[in-house]
N, CA, C and O atoms as a DFTB+ gen file, in Angstrom:
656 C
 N C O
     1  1      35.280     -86.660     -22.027
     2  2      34.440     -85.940     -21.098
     3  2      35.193     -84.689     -20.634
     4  3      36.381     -84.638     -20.316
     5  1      34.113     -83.474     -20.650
     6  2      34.644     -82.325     -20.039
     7  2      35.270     -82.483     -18.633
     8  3      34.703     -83.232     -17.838
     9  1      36.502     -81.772     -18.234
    10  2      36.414     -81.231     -16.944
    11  2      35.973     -80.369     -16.181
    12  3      36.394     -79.243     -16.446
    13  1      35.048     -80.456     -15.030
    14  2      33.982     -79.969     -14.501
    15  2      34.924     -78.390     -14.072
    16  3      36.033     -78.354     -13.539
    17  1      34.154     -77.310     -14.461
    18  2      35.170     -76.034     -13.930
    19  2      34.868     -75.870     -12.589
    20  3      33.734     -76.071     -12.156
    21  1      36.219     -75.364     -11.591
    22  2      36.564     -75.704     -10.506
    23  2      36.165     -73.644     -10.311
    24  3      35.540     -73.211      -9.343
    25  1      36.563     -72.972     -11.156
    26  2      36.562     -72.363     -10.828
    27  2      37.590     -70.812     -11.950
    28  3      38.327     -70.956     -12.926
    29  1      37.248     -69.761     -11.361
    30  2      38.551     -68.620     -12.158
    31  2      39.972     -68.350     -11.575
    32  3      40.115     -67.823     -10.472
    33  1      40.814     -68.658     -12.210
    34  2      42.267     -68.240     -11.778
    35  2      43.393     -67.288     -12.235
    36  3      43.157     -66.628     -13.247
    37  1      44.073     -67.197     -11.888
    38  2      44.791     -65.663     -12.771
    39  2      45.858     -66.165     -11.750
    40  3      45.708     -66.527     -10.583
    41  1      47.194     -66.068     -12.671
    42  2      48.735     -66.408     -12.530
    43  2      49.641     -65.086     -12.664
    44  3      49.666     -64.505     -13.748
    45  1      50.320     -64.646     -11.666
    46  2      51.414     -63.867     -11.069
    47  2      52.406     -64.540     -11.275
    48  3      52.710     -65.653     -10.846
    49  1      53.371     -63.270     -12.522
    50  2      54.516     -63.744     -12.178
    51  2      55.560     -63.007     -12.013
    52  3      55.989     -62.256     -12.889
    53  1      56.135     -63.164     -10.736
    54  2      57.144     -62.125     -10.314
    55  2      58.408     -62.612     -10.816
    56  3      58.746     -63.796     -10.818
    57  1      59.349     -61.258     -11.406
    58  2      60.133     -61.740     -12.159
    59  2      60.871     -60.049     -12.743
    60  3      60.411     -59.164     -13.464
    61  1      61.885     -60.171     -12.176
    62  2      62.125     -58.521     -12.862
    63  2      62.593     -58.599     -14.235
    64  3      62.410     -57.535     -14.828
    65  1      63.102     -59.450     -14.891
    66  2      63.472     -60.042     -16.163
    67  2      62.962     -59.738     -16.623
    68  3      63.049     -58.782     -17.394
    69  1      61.814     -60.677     -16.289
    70  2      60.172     -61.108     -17.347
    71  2      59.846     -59.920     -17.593
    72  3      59.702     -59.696     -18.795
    73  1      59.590     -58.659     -16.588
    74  2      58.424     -57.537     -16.191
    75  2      59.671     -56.636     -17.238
    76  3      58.949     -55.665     -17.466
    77  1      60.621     -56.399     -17.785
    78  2      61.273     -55.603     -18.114
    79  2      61.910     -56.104     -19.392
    80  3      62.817     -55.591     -20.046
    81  1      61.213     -57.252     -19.608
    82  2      61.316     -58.102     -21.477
    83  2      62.507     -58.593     -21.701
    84  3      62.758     -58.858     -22.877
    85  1      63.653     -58.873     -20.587
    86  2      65.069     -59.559     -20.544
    87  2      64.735     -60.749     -20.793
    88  3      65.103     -61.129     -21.905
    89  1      64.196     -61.463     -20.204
    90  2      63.727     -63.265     -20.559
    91  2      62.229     -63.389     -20.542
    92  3      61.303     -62.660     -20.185
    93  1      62.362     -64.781     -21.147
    94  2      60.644     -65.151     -21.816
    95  2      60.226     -66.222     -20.636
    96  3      60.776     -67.289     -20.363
    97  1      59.295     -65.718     -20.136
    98  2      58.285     -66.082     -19.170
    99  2      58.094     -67.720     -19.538
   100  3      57.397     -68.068     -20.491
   101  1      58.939     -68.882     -18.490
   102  2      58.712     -69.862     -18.944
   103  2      57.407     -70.939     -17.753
   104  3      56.797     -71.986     -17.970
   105  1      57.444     -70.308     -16.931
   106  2      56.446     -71.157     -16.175
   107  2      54.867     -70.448     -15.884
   108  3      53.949     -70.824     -15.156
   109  1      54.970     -69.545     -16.576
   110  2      53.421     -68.824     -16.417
   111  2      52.433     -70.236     -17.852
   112  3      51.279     -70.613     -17.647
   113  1      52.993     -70.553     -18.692
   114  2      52.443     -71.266     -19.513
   115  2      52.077     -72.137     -19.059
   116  3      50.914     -72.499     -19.237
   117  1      53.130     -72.956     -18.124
   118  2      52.557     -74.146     -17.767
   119  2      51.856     -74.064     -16.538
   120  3      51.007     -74.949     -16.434
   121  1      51.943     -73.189     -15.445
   122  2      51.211     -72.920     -14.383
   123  2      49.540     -72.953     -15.094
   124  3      48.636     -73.673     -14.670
   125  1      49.436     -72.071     -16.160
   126  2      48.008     -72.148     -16.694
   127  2      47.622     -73.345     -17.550
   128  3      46.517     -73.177     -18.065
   129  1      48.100     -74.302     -17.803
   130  2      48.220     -75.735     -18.394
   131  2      47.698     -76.119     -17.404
   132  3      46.492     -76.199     -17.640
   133  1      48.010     -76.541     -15.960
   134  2      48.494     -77.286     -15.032
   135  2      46.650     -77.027     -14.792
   136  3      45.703     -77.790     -14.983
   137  1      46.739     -75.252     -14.177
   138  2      45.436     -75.060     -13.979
   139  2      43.726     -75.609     -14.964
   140  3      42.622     -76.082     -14.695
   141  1      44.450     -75.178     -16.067
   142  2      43.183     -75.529     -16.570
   143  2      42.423     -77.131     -16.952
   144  3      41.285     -77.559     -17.145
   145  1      44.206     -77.814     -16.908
   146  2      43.873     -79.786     -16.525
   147  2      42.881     -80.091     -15.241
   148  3      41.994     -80.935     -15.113
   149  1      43.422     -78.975     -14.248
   150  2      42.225     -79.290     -13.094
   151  2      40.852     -78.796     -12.884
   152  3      40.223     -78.997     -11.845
   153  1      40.482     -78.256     -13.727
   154  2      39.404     -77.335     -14.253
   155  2      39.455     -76.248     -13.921
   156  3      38.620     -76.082     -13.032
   157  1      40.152     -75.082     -14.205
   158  2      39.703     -74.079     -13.611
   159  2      39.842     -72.845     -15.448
   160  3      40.552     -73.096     -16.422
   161  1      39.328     -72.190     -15.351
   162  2      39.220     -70.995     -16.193
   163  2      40.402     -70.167     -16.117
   164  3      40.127     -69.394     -15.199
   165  1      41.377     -69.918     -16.474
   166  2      42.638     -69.014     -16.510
   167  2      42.189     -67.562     -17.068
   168  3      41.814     -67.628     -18.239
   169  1      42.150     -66.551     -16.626
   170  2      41.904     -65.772     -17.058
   171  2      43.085     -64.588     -17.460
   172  3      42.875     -63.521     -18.037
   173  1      44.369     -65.115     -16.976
   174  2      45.535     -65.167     -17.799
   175  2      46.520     -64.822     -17.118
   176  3      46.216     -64.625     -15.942
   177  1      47.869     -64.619     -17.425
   178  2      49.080     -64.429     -16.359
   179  2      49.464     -62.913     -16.503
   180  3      49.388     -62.298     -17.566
   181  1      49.956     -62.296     -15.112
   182  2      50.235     -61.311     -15.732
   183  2      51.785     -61.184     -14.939
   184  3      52.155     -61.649     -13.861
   185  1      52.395     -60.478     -15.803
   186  2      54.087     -60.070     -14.962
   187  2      54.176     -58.932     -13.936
   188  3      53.310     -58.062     -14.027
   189  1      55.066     -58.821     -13.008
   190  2      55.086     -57.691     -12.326
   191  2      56.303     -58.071     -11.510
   192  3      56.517     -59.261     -11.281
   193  1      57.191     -57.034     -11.016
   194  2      58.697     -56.883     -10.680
   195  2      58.371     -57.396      -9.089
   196  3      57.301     -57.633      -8.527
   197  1      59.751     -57.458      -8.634
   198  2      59.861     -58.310      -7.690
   199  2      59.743     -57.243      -6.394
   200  3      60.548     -57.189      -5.464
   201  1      58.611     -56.454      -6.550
   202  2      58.472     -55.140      -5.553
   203  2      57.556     -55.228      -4.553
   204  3      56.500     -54.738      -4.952
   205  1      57.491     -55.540      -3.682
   206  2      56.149     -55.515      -2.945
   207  2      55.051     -55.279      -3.374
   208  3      54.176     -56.051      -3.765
   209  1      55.095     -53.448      -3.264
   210  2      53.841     -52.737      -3.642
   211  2      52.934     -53.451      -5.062
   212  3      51.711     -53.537      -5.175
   213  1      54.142     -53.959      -6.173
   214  2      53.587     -54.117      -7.802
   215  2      52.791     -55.814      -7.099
   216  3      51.677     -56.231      -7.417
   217  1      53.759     -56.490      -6.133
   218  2      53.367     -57.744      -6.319
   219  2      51.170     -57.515      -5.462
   220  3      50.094     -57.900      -5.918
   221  1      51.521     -56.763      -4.208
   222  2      49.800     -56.776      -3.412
   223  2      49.253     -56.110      -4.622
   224  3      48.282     -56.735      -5.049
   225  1      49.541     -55.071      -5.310
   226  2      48.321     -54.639      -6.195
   227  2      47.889     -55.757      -6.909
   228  3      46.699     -56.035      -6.762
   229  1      48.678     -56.610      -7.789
   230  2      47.907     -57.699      -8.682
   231  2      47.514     -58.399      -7.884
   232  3      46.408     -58.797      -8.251
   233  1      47.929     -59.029      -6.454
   234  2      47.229     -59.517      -5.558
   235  2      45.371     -59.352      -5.357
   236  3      44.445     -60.152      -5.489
   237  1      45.497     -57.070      -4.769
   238  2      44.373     -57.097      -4.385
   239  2      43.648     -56.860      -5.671
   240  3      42.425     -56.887      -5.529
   241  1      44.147     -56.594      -7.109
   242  2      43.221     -56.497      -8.343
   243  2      42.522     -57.814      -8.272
   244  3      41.293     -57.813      -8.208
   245  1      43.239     -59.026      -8.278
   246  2      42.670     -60.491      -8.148
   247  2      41.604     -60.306      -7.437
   248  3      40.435     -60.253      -7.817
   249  1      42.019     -60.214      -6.436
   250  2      40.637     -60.579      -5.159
   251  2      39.318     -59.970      -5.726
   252  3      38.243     -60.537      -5.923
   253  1      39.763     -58.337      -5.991
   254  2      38.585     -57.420      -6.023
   255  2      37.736     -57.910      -7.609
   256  3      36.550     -57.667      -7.833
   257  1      38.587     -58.563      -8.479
   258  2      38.034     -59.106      -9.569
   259  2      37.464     -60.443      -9.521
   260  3      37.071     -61.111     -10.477
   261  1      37.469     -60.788      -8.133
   262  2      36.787     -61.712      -7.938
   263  2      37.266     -63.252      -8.260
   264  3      36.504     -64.171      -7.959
   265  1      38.419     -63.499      -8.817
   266  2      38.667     -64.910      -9.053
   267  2      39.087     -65.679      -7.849
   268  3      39.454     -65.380      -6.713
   269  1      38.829     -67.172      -8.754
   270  2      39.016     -68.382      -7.028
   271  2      39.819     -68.322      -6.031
   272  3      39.853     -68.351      -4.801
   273  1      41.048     -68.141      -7.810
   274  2      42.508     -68.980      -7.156
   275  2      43.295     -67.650      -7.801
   276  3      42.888     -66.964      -8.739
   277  1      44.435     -67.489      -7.101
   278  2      45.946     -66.627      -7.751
   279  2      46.913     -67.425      -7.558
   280  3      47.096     -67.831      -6.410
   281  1      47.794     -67.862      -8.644
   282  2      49.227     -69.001      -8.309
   283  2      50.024     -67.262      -8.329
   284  3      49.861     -66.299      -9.079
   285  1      50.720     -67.444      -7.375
   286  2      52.010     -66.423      -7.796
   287  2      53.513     -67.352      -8.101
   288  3      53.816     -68.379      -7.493
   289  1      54.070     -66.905      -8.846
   290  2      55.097     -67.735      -9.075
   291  2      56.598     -66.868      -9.266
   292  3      56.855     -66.071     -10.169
   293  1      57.422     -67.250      -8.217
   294  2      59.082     -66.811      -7.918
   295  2      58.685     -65.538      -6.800
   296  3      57.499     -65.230      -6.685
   297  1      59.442     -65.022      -6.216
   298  2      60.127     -64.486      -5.234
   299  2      59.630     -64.745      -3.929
   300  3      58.989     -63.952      -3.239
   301  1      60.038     -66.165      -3.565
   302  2      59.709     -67.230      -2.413
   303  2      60.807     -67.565      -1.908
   304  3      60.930     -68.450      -1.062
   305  1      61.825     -66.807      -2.435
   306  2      62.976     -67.789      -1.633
   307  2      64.069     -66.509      -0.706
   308  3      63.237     -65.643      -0.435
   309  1      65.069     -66.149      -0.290
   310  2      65.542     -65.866       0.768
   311  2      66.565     -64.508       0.319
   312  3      67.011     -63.788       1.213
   313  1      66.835     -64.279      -0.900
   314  2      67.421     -63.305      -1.309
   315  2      66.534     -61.947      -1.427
   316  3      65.347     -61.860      -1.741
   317  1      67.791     -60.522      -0.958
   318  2      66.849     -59.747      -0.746
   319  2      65.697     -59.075      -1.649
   320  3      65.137     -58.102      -1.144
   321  1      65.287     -59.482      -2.919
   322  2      64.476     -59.132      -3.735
   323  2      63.337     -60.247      -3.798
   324  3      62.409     -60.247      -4.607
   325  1      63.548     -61.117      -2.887
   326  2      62.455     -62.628      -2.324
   327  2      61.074     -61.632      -1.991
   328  3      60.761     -62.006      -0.861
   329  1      60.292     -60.776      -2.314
   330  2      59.089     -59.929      -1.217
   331  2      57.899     -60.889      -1.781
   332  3      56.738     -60.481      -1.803
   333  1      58.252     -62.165      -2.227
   334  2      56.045     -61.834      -2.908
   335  2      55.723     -62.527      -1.263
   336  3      54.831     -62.132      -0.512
   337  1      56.486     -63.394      -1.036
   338  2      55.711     -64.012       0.657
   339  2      55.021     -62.751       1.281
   340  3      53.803     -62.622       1.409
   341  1      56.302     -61.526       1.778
   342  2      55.945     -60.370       2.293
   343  2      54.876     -59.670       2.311
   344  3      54.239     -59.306       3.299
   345  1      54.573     -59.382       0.699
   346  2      53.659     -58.685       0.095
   347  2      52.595     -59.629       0.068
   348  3      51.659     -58.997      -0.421
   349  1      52.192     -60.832       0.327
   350  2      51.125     -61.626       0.124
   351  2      50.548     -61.548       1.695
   352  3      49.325     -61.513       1.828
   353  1      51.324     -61.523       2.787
   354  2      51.330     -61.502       4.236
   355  2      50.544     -60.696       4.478
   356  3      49.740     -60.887       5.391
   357  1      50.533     -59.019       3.390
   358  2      49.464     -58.239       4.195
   359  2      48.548     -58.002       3.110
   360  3      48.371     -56.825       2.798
   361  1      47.954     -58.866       2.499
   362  2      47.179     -59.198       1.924
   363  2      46.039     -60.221       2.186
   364  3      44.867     -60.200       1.812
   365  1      46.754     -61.164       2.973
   366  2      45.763     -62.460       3.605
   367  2      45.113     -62.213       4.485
   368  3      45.529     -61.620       5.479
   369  1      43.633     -62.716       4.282
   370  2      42.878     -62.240       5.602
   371  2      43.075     -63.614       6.685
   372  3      42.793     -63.477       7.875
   373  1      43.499     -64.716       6.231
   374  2      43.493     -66.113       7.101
   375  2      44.533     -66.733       5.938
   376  3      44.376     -66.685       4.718
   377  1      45.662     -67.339       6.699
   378  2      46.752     -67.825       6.554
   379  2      45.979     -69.844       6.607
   380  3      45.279     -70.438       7.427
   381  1      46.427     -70.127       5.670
   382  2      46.531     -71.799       5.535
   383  2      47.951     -72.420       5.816
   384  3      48.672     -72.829       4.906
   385  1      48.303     -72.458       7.175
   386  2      50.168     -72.596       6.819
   387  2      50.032     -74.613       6.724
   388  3      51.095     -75.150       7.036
   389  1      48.870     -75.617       6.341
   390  2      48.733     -76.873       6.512
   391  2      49.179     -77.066       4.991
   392  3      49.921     -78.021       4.757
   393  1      48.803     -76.271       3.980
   394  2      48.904     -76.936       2.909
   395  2      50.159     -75.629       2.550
   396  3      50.613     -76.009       1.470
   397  1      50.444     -75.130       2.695
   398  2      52.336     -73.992       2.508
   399  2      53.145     -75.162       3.027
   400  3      54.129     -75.427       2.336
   401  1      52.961     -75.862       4.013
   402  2      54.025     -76.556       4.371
   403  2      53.805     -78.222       3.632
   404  3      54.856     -78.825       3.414
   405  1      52.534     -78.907       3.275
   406  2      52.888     -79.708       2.409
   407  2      53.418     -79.797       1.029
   408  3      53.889     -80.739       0.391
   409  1      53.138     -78.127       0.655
   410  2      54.113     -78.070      -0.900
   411  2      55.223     -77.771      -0.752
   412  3      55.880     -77.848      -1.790
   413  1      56.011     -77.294       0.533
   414  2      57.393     -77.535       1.252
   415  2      57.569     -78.893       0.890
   416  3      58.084     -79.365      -0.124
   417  1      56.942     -79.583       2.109
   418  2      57.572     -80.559       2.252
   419  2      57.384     -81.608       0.798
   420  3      58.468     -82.171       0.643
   421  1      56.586     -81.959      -0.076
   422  2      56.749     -82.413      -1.293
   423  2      57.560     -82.039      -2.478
   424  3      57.884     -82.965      -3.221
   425  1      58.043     -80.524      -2.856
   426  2      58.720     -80.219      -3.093
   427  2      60.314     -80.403      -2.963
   428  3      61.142     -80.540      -3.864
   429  1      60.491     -80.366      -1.582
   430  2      61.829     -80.911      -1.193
   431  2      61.930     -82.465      -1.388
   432  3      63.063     -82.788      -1.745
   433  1      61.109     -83.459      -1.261
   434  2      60.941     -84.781      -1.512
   435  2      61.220     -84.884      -2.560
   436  3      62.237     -85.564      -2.700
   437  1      60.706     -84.443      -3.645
   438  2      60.891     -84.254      -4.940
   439  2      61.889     -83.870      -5.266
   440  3      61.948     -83.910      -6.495
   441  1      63.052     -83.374      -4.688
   442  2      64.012     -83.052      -5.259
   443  2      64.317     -81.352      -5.594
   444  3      65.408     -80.834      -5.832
   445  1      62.869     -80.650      -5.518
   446  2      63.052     -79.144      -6.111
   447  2      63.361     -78.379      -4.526
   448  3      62.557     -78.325      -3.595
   449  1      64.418     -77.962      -4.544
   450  2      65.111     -77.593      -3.594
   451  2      64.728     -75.890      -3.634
   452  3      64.525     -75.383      -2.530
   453  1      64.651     -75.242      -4.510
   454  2      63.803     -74.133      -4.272
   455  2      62.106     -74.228      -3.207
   456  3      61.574     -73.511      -2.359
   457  1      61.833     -75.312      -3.772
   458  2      60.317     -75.197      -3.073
   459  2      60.304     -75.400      -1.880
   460  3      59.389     -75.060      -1.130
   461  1      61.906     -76.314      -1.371
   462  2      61.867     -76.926      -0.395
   463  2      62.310     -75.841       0.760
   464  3      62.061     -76.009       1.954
   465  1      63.066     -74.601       0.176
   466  2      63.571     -73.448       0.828
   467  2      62.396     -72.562       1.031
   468  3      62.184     -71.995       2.103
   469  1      61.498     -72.431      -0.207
   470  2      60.241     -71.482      -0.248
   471  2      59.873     -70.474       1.248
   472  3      59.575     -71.098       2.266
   473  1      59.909     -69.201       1.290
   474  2      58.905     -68.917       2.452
   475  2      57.346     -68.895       1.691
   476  3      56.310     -68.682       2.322
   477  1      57.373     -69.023       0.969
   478  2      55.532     -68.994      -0.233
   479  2      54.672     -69.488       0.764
   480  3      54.824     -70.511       1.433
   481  1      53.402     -68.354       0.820
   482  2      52.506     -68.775       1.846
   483  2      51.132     -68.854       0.585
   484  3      50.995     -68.501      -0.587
   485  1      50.309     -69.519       1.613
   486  2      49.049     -69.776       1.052
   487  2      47.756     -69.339       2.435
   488  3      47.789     -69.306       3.665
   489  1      46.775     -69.080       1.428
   490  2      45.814     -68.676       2.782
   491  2      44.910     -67.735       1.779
   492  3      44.985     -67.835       0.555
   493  1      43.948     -66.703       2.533
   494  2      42.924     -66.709       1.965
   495  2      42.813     -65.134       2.041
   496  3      43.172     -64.447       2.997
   497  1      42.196     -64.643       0.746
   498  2      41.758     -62.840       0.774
   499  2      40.501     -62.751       0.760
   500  3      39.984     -63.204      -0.261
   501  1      39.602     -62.198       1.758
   502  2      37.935     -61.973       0.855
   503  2      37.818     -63.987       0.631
   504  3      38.384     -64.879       1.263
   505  1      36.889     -64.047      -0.472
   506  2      36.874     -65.432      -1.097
   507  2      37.676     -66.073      -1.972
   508  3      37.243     -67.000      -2.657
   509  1      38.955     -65.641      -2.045
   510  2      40.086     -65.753      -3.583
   511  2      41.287     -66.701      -2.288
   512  3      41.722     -66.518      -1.151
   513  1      41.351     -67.392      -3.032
   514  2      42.868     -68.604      -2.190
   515  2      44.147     -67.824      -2.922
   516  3      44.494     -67.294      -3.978
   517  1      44.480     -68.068      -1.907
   518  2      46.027     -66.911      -2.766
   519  2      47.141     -68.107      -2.275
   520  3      47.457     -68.272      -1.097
   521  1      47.608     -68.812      -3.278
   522  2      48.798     -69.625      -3.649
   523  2      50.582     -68.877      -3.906
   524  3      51.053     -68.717      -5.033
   525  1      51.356     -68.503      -2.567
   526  2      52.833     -68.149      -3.528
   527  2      53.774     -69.789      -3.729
   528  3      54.247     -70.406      -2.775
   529  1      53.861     -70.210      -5.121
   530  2      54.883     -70.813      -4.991
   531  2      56.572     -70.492      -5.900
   532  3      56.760     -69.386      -6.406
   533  1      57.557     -71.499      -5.980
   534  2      58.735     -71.324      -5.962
   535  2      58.747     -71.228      -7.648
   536  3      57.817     -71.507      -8.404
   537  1      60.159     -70.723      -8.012
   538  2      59.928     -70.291      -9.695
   539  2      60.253     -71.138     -10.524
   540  3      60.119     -70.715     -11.672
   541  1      60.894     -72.894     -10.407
   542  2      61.316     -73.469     -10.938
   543  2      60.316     -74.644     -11.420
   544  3      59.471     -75.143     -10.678
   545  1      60.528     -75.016     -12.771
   546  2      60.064     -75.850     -13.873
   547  2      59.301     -76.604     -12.234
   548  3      58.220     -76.234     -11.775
   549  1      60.020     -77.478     -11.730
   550  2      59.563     -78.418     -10.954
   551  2      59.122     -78.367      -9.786
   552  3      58.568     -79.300      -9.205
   553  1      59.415     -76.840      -9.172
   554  2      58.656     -76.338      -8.050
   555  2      57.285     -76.443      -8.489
   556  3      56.362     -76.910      -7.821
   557  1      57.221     -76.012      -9.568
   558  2      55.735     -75.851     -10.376
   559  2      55.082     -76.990     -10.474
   560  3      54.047     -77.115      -9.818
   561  1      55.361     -77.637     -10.980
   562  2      54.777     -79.011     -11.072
   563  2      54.269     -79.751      -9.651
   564  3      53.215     -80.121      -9.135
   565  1      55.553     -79.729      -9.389
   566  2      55.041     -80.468      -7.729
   567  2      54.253     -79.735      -6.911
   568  3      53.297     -80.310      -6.390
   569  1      54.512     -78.176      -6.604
   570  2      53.451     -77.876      -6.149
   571  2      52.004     -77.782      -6.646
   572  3      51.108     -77.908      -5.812
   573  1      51.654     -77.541      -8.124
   574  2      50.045     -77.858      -9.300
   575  2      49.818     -79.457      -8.370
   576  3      48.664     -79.842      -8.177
   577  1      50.950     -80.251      -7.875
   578  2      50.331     -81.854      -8.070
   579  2      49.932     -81.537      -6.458
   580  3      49.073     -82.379      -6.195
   581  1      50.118     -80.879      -5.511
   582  2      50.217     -81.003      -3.996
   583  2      48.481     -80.369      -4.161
   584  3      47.500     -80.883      -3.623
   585  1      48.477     -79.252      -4.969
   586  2      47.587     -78.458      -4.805
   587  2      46.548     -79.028      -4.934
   588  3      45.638     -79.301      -4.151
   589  1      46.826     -79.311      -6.628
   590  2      45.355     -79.889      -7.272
   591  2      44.314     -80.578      -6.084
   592  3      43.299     -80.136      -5.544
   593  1      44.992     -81.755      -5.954
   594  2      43.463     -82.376      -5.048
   595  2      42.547     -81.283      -3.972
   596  3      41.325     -81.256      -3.829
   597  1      43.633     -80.386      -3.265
   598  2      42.747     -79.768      -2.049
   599  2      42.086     -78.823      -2.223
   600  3      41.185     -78.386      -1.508
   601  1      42.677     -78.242      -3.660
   602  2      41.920     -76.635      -4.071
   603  2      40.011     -76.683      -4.299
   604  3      39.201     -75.807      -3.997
   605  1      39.838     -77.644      -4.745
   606  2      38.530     -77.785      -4.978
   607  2      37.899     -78.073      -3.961
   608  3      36.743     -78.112      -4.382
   609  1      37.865     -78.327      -2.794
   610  2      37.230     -78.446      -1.488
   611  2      37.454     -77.134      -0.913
   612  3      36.487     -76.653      -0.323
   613  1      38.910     -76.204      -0.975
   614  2      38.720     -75.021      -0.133
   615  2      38.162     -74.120      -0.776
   616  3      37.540     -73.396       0.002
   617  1      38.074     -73.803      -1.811
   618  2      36.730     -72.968      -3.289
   619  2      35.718     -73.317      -2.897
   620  3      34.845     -72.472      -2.697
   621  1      35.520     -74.424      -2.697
   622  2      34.037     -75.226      -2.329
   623  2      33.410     -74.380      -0.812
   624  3      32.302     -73.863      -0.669
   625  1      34.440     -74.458       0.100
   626  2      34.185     -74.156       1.447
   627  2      34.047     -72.497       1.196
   628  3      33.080     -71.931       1.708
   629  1      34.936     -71.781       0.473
   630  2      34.622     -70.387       0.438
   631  2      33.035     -70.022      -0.664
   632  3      32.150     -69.170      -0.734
   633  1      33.308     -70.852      -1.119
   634  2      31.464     -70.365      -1.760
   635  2      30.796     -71.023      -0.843
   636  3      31.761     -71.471      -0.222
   637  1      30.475     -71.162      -0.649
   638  2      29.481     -71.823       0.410
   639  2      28.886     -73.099       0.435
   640  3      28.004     -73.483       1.203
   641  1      29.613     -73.914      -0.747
   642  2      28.864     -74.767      -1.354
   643  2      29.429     -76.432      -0.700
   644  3      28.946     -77.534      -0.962
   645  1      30.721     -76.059       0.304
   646  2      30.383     -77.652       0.838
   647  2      30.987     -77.509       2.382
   648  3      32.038     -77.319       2.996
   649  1      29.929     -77.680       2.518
   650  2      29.721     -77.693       4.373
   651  2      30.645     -78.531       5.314
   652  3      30.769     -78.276       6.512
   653  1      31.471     -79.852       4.481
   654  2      32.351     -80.344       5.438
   655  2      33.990     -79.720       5.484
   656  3      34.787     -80.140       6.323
């Protein structure tokens, strides 16, 4: 049986490496794996340097293109080239800090000590959920597993389509 589509998503990945062809982009693959197990449509990952300005433009291209969800993935953590939190901050029109702090706190449970440091916020642009999480194999994972269940109720609540 099909999985019912949840929705369109598009994956950020900040990464000055990646964005400048030094190393091969290893968690944008599975971020869109992860996504499309929970139904959603990937409409694909794109790279961009660890700059503010580069990270809100793919931000507000997302929104204005209309998709559900944006995972951003790496510059969440505390060193000074850390901006996607920053750059996501003035981007959000309403901050979710209930579910930023359960992929904290599961993350660190888990063992991924990046996620567990994360400033990665989550919260909302227009109708698009804007997800930052941490850059590691297992930040990833654990946060796709924190996410998965709640994303489809807050998509739900921004289309209009479930009233509780």
């Amino acid at each position: 049986m099909a999985t019912p589509q949840i929705g369109r998503a598009l994956v950020v990945i900040v990464d000055d490496r990646v964005n400048h062809g030094e190393a091969r982009d290893r968690t944008g693959p599975l971020v869109a794996e992860l996504l499309e197990e929970a139904g959603f449509v990937v409409d694909g990952a794109v790279s961009v340097p660890g700059e503010a300005v580069a990270i809100r433009n793919a931000l507000n291209t997302a929104v204005i293109g209309g998709v559900d969800l944006v995972i951003t993935v790496g510059g969440t953590g505390v060193s000074p080239r850390d901006v996607t939190s920053d750059a996501t901050a003035g981007v959000l029109d309403r901050p979710i800090p209930g579910i930023a702090e359960a992929i904290r706190a599961s993350g660190l449970a888990a063992g991924a000590v990046d996620a567990g440091l994360s400033r990665g916020l989550v919260g909302v642009s227009g109708s698009t959920l804007v997800v930052n999480l941490a850059s590691s194999r297992a930040a990833v994972r654990d946060g796709m597993a924190t996410l998965s269940p709640l994303v489809a109720h807050v998509i739900g609540e921004l289309s209009g389509l479930d009233a509780g």
